[in-house]
N, C-alpha and C positions, 0 to 999 in steps of 0.2 A: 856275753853274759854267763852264759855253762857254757863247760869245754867239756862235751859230748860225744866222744870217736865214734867209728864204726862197729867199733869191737862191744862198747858200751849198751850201742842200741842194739845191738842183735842178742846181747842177754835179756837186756829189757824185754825184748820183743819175745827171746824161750818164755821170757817168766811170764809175762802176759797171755801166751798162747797157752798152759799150762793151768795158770791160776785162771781164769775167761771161760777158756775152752775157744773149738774153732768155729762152732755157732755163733758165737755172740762178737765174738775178736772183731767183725767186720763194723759191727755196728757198735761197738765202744768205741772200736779206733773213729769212725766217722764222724761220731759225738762229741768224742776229743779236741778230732782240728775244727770244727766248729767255735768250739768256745776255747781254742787257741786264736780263732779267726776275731771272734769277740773282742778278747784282750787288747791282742794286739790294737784292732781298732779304737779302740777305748781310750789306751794307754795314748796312738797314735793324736785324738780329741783333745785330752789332756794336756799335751806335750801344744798341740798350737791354740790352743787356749790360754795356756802359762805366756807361748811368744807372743801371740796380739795382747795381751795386761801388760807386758813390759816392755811393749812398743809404745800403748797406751799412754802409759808411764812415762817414755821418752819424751812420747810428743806435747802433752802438759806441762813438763819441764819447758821444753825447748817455747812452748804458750809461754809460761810464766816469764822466762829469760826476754824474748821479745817485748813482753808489755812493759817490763821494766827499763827496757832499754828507750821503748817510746816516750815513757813518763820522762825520764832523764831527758831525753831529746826536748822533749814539749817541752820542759821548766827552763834548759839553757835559753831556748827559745825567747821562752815568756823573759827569761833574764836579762836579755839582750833585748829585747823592745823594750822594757823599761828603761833600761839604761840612753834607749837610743831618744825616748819620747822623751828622758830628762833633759838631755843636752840639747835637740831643737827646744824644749819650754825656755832653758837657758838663754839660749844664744836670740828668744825672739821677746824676752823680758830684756835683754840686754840690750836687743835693736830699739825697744820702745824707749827704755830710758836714758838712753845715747842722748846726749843733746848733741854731739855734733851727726847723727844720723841726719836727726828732725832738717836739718838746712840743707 
C-alpha cells in the first residue's frame, strides 16, 4: 500500500520527536497504533462482509438456477405422462371398439 523504508521512518520519527516533544511522543505514538489497530480492524469487517454478500449472491444464483432446472424437470415430466396417459386412453378406446377383441 506505502512503500515506507527505514530511512523514511527514522525522519518521520526526528520530525515527530521534535514537533511532540519526548514527553508526549510515548503517548501519541500509543494512540496511533491504536486507531491504526481500529482501521485495520474495520477495514479487515468490511472486506468479509463484502465476501459473505457475494457468496450470498452466488448462492441465490445457484437457488435460482436449480429451481429452474426442477421446473424444466417437473413439466418434461408432466409432458410425458400426458403423452403416456394418451396412448393407454387410445390403445383401451381401441380394445373397446375392436369387434374382433369382443370374441
Amino acid at each position: 500500500m506505502f512503500d515506507v523504508g527505514f530511512s523514511e521512518l527514522i525522519v518521520i520519527a526526528i520530525v515527530a520527536l521534535v514537533v511532540i516533544g519526548p514527553e508526549r511522543l510515548p503517548k501519541v505514538a500509543r494512540t496511533a497504533g491504536h486507531l491504526l489497530g481500529r482501521m485495520q480492524r474495520y477495514v479487515n469487517d468490511v472486506k468479509a462482509d463484502i465476501s459473505r454478500e457475494m457468496q450470498l449472491d452466488e448462492l441465490k444464483k445457484l437457488q435460482a438456477e436449480m429451481q429452474d432446472s426442477a421446473r424444466s424437470f417437473e413439466h418434461s415430466i408432466n409432458s410425458e405422462m400426458q403423452a403416456v396417459e394418451q396412448v393407454v386412453d387410445q390403445s383401451a378406446q381401441a380394445a373397446i371398439n375392436d369387434p374382433a377383441a369382443k370374441t
